[in-house]
BATORMI-334581 format. One record per residue (C-alpha): x, y, z; residue number from 1; residue in three letters. Coordinates in steps of 0.25 Angstrom, whole numbers, padded with zeros to 4 digits. Layout:
REM BATORMI-334581
<east = X; north = Y; up = Z; k = NUM; r = ALA> $
...
END
This chain:
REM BATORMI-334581
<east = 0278; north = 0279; up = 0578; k = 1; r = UNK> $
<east = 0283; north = 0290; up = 0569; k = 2; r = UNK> $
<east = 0299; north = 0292; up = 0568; k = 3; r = UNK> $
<east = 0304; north = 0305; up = 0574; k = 4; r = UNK> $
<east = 0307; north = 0317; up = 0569; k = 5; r = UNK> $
<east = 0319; north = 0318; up = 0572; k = 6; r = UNK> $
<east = 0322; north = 0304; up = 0565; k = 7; r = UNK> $
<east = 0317; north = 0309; up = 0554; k = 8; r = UNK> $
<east = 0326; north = 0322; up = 0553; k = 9; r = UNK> $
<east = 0337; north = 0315; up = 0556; k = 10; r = UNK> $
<east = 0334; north = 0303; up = 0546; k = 11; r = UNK> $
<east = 0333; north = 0314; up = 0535; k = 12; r = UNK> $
<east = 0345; north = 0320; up = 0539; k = 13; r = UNK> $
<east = 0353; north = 0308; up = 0538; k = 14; r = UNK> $
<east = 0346; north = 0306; up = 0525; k = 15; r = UNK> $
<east = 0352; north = 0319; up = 0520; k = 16; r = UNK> $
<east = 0364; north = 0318; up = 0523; k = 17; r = UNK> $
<east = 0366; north = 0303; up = 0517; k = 18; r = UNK> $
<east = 0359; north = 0311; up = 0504; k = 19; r = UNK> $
<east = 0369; north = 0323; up = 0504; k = 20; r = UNK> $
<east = 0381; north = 0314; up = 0508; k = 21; r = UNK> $
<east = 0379; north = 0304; up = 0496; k = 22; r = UNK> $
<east = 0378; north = 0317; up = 0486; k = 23; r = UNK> $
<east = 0391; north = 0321; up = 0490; k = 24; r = UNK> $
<east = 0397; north = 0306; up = 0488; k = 25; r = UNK> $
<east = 0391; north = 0306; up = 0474; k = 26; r = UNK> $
<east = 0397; north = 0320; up = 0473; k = 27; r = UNK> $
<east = 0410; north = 0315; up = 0477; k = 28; r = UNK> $
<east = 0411; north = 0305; up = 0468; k = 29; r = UNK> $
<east = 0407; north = 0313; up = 0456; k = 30; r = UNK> $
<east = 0418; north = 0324; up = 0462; k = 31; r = UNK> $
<east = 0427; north = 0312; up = 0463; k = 32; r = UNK> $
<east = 0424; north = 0310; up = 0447; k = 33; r = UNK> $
<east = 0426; north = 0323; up = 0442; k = 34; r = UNK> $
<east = 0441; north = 0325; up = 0448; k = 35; r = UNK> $
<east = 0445; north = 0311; up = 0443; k = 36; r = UNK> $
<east = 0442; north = 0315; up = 0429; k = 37; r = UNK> $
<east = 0447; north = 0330; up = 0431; k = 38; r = UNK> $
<east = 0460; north = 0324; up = 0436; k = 39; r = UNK> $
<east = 0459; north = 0316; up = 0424; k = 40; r = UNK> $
<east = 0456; north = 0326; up = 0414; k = 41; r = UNK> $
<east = 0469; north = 0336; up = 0421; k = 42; r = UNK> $
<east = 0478; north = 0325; up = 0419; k = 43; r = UNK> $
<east = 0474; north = 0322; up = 0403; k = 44; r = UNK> $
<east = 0476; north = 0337; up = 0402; k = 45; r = UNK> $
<east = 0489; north = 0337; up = 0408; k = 46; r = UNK> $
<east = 0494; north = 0326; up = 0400; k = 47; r = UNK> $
<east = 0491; north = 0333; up = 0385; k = 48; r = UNK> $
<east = 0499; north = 0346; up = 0390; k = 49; r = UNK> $
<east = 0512; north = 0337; up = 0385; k = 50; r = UNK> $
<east = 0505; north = 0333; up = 0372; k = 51; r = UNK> $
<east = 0501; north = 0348; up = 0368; k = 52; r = UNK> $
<east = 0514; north = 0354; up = 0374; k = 53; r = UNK> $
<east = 0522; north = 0344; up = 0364; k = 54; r = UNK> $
<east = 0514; north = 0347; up = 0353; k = 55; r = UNK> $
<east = 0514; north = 0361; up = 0355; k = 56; r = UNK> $
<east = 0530; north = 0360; up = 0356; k = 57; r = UNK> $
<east = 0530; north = 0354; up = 0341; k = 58; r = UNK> $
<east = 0522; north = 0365; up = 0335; k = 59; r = UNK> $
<east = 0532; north = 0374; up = 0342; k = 60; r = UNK> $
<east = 0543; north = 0369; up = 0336; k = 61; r = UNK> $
<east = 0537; north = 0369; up = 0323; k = 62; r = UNK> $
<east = 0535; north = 0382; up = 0324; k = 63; r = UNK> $
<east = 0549; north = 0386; up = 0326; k = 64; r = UNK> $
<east = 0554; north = 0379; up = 0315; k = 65; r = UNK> $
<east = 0544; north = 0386; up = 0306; k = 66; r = UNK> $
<east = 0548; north = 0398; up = 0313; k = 67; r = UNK> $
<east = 0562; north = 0394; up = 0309; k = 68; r = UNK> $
<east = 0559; north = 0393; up = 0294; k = 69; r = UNK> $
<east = 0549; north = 0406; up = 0295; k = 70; r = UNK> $
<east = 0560; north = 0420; up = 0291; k = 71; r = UNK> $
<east = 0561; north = 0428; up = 0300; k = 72; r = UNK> $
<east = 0556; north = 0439; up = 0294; k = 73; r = UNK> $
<east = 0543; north = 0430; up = 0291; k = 74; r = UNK> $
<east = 0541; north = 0424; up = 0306; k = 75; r = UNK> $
<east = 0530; north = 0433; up = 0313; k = 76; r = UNK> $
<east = 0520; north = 0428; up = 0322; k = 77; r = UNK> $
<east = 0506; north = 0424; up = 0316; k = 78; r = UNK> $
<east = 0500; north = 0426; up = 0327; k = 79; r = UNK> $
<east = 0488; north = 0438; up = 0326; k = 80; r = UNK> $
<east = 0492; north = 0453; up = 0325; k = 81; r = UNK> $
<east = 0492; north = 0460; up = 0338; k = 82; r = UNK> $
<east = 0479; north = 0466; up = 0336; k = 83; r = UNK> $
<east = 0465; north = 0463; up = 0339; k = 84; r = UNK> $
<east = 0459; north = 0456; up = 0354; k = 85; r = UNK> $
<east = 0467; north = 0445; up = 0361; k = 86; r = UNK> $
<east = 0460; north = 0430; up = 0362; k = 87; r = UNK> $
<east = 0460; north = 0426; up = 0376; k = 88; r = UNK> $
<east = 0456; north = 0410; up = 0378; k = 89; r = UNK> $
<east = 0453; north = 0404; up = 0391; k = 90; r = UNK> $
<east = 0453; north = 0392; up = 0395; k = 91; r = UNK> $
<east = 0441; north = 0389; up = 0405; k = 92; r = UNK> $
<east = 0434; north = 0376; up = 0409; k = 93; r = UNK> $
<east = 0423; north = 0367; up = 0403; k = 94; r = UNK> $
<east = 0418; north = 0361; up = 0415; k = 95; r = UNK> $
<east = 0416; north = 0368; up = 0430; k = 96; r = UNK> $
<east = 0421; north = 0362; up = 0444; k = 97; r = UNK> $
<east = 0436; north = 0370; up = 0441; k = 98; r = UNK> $
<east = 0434; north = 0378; up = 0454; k = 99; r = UNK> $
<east = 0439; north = 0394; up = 0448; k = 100; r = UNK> $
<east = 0445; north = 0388; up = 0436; k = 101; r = UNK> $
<east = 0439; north = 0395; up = 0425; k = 102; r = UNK> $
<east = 0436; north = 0410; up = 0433; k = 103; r = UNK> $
<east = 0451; north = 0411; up = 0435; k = 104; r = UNK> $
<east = 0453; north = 0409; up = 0421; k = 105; r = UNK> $
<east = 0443; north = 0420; up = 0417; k = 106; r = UNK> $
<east = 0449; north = 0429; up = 0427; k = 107; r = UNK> $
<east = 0462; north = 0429; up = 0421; k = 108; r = UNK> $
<east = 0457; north = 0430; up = 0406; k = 109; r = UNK> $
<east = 0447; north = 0444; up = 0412; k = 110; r = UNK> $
<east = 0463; north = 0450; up = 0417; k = 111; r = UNK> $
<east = 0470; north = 0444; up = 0404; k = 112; r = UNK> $
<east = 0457; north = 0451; up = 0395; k = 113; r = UNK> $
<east = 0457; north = 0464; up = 0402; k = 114; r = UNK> $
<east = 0451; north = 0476; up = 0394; k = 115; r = UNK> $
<east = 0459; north = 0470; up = 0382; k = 116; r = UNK> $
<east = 0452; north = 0465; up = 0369; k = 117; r = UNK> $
<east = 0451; north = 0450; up = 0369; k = 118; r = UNK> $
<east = 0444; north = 0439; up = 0366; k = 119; r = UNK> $
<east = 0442; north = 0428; up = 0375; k = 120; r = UNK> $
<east = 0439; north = 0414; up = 0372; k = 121; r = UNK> $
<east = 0435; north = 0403; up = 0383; k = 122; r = UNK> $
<east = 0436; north = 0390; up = 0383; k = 123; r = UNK> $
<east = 0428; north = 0382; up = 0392; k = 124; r = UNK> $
<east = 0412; north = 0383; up = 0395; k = 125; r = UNK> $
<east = 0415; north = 0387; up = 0409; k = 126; r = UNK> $
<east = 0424; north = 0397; up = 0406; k = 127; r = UNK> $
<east = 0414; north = 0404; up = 0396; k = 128; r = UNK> $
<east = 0404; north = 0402; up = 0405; k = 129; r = UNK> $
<east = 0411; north = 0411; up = 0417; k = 130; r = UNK> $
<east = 0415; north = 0420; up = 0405; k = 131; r = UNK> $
<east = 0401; north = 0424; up = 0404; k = 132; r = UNK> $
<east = 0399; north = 0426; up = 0419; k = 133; r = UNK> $
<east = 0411; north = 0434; up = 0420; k = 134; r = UNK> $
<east = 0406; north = 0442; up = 0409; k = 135; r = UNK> $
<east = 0420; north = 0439; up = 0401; k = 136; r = UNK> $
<east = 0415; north = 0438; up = 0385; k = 137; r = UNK> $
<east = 0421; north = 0427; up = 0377; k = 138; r = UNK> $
<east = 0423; north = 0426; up = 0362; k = 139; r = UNK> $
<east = 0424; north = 0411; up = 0361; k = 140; r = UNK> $
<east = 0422; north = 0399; up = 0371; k = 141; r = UNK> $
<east = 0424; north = 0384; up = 0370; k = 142; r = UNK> $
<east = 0424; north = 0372; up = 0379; k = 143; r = UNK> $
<east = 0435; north = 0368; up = 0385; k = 144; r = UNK> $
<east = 0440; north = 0355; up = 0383; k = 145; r = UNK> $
<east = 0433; north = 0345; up = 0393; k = 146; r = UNK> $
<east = 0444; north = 0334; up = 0391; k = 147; r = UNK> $
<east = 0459; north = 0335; up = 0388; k = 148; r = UNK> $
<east = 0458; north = 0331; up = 0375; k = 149; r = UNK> $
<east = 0448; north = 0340; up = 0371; k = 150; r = UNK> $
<east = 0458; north = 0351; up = 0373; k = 151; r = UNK> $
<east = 0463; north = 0350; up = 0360; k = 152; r = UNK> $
<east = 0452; north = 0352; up = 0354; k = 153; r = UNK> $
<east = 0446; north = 0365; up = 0361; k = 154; r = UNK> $
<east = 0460; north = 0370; up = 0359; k = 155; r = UNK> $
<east = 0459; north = 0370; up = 0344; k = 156; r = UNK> $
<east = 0445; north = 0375; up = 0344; k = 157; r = UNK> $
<east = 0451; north = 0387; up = 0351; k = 158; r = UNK> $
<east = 0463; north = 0388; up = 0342; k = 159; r = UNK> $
<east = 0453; north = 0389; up = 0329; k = 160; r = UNK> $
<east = 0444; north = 0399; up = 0337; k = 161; r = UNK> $
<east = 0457; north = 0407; up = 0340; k = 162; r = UNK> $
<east = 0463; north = 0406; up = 0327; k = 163; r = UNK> $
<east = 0451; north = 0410; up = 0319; k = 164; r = UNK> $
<east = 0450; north = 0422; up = 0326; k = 165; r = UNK> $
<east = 0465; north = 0426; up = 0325; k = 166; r = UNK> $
<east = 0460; north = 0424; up = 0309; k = 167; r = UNK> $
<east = 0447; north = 0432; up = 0310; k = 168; r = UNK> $
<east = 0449; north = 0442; up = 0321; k = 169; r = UNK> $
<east = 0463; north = 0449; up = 0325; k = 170; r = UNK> $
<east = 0467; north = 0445; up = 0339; k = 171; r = UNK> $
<east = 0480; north = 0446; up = 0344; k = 172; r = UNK> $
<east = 0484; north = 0438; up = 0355; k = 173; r = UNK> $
<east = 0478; north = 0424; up = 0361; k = 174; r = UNK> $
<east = 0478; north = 0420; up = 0376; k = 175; r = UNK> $
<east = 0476; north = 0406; up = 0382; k = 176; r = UNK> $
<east = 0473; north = 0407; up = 0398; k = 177; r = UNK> $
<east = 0470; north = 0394; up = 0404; k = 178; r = UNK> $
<east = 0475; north = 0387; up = 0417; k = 179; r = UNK> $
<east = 0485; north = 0378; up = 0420; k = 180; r = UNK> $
<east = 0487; north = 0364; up = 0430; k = 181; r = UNK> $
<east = 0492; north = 0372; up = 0442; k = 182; r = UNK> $
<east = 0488; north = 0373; up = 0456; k = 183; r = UNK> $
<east = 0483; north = 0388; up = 0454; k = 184; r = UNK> $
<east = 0473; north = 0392; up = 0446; k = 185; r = UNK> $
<east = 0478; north = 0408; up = 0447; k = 186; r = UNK> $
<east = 0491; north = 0403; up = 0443; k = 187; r = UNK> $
<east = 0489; north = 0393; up = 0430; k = 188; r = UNK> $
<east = 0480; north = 0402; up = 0423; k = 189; r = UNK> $
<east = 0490; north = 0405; up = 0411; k = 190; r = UNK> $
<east = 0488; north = 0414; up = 0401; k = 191; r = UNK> $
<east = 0497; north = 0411; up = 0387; k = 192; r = UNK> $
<east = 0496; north = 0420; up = 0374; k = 193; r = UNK> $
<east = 0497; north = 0411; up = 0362; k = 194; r = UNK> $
<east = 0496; north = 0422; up = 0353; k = 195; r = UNK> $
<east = 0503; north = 0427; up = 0348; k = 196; r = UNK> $
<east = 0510; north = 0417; up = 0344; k = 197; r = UNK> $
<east = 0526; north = 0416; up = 0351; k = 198; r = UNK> $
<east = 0535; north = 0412; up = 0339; k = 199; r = UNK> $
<east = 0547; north = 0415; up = 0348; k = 200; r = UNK> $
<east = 0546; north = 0405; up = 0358; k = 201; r = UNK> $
<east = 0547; north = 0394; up = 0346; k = 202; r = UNK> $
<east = 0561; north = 0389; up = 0346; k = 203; r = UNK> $
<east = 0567; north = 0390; up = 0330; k = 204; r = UNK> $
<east = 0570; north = 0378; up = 0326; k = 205; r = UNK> $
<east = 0587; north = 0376; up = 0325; k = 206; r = UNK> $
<east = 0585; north = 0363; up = 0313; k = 207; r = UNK> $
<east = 0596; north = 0369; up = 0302; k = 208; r = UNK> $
<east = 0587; north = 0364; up = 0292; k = 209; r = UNK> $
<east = 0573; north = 0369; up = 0293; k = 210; r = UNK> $
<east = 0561; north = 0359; up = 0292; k = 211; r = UNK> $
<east = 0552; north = 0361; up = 0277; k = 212; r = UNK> $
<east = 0539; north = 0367; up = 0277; k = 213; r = UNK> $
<east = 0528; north = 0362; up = 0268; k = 214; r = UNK> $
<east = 0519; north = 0376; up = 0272; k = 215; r = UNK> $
<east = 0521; north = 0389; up = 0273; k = 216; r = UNK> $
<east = 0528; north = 0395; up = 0285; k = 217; r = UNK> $
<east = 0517; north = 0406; up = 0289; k = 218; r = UNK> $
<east = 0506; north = 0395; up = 0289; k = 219; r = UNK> $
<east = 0514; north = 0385; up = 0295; k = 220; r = UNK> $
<east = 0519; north = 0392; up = 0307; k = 221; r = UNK> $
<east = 0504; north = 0399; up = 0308; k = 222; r = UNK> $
<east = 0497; north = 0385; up = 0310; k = 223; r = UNK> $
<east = 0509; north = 0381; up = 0318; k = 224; r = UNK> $
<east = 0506; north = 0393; up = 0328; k = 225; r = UNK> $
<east = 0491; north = 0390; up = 0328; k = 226; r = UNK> $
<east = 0493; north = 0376; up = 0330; k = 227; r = UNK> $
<east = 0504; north = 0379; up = 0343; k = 228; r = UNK> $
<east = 0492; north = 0390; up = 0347; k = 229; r = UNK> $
<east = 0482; north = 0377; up = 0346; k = 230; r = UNK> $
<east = 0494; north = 0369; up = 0356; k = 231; r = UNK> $
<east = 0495; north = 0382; up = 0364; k = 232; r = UNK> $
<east = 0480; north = 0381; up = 0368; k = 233; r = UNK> $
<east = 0479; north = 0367; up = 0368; k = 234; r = UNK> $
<east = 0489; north = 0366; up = 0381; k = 235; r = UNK> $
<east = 0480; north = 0377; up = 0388; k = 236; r = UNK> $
<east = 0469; north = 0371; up = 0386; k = 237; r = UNK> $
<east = 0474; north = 0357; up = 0391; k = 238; r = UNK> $
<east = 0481; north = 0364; up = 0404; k = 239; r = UNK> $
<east = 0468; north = 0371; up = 0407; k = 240; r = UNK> $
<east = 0461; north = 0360; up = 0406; k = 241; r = UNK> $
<east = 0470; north = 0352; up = 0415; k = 242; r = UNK> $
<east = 0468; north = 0365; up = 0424; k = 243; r = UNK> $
<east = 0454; north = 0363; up = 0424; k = 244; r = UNK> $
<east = 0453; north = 0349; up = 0428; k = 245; r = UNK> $
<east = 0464; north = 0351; up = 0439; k = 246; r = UNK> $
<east = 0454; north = 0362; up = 0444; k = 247; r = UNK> $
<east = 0442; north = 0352; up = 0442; k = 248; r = UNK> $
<east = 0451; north = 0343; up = 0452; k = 249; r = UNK> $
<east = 0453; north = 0352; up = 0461; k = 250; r = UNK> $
<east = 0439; north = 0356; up = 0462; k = 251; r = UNK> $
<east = 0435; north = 0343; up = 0466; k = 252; r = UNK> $
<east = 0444; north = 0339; up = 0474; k = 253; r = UNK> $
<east = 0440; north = 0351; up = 0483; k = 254; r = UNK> $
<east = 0423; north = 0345; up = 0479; k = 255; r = UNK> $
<east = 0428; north = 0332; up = 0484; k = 256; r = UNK> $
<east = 0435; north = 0337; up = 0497; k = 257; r = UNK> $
<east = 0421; north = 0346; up = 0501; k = 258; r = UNK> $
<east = 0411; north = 0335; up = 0494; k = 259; r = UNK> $
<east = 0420; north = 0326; up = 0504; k = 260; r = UNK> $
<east = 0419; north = 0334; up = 0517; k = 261; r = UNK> $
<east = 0405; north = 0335; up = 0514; k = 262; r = UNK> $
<east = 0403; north = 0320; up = 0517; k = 263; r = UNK> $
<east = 0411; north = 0319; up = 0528; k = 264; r = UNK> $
<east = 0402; north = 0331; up = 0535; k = 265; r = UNK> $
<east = 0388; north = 0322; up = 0529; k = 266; r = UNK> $
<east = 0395; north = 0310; up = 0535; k = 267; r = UNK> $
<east = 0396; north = 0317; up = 0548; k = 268; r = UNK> $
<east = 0383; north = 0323; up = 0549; k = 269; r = UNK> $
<east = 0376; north = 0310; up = 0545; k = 270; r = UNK> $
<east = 0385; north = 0303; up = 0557; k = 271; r = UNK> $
<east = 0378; north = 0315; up = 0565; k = 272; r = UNK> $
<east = 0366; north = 0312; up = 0562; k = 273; r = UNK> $
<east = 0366; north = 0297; up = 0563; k = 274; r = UNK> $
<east = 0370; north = 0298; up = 0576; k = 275; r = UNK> $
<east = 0361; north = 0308; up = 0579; k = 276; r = UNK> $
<east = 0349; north = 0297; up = 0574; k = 277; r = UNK> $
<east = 0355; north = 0287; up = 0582; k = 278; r = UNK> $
<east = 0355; north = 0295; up = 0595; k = 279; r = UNK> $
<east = 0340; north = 0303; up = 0593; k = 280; r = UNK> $
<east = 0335; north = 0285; up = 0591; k = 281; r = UNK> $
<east = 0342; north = 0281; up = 0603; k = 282; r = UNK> $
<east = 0337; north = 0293; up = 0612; k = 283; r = UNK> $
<east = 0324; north = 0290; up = 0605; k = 284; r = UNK> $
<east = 0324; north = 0274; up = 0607; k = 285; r = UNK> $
<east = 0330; north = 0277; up = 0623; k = 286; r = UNK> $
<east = 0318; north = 0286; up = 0626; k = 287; r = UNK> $
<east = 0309; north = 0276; up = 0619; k = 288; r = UNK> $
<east = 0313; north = 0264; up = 0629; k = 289; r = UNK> $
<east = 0311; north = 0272; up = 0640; k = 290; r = UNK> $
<east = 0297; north = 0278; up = 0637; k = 291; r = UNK> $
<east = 0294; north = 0263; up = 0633; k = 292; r = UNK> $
<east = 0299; north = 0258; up = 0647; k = 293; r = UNK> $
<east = 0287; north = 0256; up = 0657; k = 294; r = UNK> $
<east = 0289; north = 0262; up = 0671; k = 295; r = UNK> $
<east = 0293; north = 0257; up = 0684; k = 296; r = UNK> $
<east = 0280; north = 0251; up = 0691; k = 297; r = UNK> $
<east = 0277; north = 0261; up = 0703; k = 298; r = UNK> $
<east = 0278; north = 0254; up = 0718; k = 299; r = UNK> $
<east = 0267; north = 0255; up = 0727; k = 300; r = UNK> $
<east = 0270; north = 0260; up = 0740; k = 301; r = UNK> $
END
């Protein structure tokens, strides 16, 4: 006796769903994973800004003591003349699953660029990758840090490409745009202009005797602004990529919330189908018995 048709769909039925409703478990817990380590990774982020910020707070004041010493006369600003194209950087993202992260970023640098001269420099193979799509040309792009201690150190890879130029090639401002921990991404996009370089927001230092210089004052205060423009990008760099995690987090928490009303829906449509199985084999076995019952003897008359 051959099984039913019927059976059979509905045995391969049931069969897919148990298939796609195990996919989606193994897809939860790898989702599960990724947001534990991006909630991780914001974290680490979040705790280096007070490192970077303390350090940069030292070089400051090191500046302002040189700039004490320095004559008046002789305190100028290091910085590139105001000629030639401006540097825009970019902080963009090395890996995906950062919802709009990197495309609001680009947006704004197409409004900051405008018709104006400038060179842009990305960082993060994502964002050099929508760069090309959007058809926006890039002088330079780097990967992005892909831990929080690796932020240091694409920092100071831009920082010589930067400072080589400013050597080689007049330019004469640098812009940093990156995004900032925040609920809005619209809103944390921040754009800063580190050169050229603000002297005036160093405070002088008030010591009546002033501190002894081993080198001279233009070399000194020169690598002491490069080296507050290397801390400068260092904290943009670390908040973008505490921003990026935070949208990586978010992201899937709204995979797991959808990955999560997908099993409830293939939990009830296998519920559905079971029942439906266990109602078509008890019509089935009912309508055997009674074919299988003999008939009633006839009466004679």
């Amino acid at each position: 006796m051959g099984v039913p048709d019927g059976d059979i769909a509905m045995t391969s039925k049931l069969s897919e769903i148990e298939s796609r409703a195990a996919s989606a478990t193994q897809l939860e817990a790898v989702i599960g994973a990724m947001r534990g380590i991006a909630a991780a990774r914001e974290r680490e982020a979040q705790a280096r800004l007070a490192g970077i910020r303390s350090s940069a707070a030292i070089v400051g004041e090191a500046i302002g003591r040189v700039l004490a010493a320095v004559p008046s006369d002789d305190a100028t600003d290091p910085a590139p003349a105001e000629t030639g194209t401006h540097i825009l950087i970019v902080v963009c993202t090395e890996q995906g699953f950062v919802g709009g992260f990197n495309e609001h970023l680009l947006a704004k640098v197409e409004c900051l660029k405008g018709d104006a001269p400038a060179d842009l420099f990305v960082v993060g193979t994502r964002g050099a990758m929508l760069a090309r799509e959007r058809a926006l040309p890039y002088a330079l792009s780097v990967p992005m840090a892909s831990h929080a201690d690796d932020a240091m150190r694409v920092a100071g890879q831009i920082a010589d490409a930067v400072f080589s130029r400013f050597r080689h090639q007049a330019s004469s401002a640098l812009w940093l745009v990156h995004a900032t921990p925040g609920p809005a991404l619209d809103e944390r996009i921040v754009t800063r202009q580190l050169v050229p370089f603000e002297f005036a927001r160093f405070r002088l230092s008030s010591r009546r005797q002033p501190p002894l210089f081993n080198l001279p004052l233009d070399p000194l205060l020169t690598g002491l602004t490069e080296r507050y423009v290397y801390l400068e990008l260092c904290e943009g760099l670390m908040q973008s990529f505490a921003s990026e995690n935070a949208a990586r987090l978010a992201a899937m928490l709204s995979a797991s919330h959808h990955v999560k009303d997908q099993l409830s829906a293939l939990t009830r449509e296998s519920r559905i189908v079971r029942q439906d199985a266990i109602t078509t084999e008890i019509a089935e076995l009912s309508a055997a018995r009674a074919y299988a019952q003999p008939s009633p003897p006839m009466q004679r008359r």
